[in-house]
C-alpha positions, 0 to 999 in steps of 0.5 A: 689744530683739530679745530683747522681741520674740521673747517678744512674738511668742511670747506673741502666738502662744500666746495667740492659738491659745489664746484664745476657745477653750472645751471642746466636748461632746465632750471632756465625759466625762458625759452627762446622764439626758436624753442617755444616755436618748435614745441608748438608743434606738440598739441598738449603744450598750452601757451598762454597770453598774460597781456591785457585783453585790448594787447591781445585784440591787436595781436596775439600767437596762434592757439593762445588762450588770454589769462591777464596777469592781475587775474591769472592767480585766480583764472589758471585753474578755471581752465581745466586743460592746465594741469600742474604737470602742464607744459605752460609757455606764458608770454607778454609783450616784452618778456617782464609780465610773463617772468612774474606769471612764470613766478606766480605759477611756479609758486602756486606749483605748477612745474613746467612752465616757460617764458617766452624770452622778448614775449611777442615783441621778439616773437614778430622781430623773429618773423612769426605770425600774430593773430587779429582781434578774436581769431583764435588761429591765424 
């Protein structure tokens, strides 16, 4: 008896702290072409290209700076306007490379990064200019 009540209470607790709770945006590691767009705005925000260099030549966001996926690991912190604390939106072409970016830079701790969900596929379906070859803004 003592026994069914000590699992009872275990029970009762853990799914109490449990229960009703649901993911907040914040734990969501995409951000949509709306969101990335608006805090685009904000000059601190680092977006960053994780595509090959031939990918980027044919079209890349405005003020994105290219770190390839097989090298960012290596490359992120080269840069020395990415922080830890940075807010970082990676993006490919079509959302799988920056998820993998999005783990590679979490795992090295960096805590505030994005993936642009659809990566830039989603980004010119949404009707957003894309840049040509070396241009850095278009």
């Amino acid at each position: 008896m003592k026994r069914l009540a000590v699992l009872s209470m275990i029970s009762l607790f853990l799914f109490s702290g449990c229960g009703g709770q649901t993911k907040s945006n914040s734990d969501n590691p995409e951000i949509s072409v709306n969101d990335a767009q608006q805090r685009l705005n904000d000059p601190s925000v680092i977006l960053v290209d994780v595509r090959t260099a031939e990918e980027y030549a044919d079209s890349h966001i405005s003020n994105s700076i290219l770190i390839t996926l097989d090298t960012l690991e290596n490359e992120i912190s080269k840069h020395s306007e990415i922080t830890k604390d940075s807010e970082i939106i990676v993006y490919c072409r079509s959302g799988k490379r920056s998820m993998q970016a999005y783990n590679t830079l979490t795992s090295l701790g960096y805590t505030n990064v994005k993936s642009l969900n659809g990566g830039i596929n989603n980004w010119t379906a949404n009707a957003e200019k894309v840049c040509k070859n070396t241009e850095k803004t278009c």
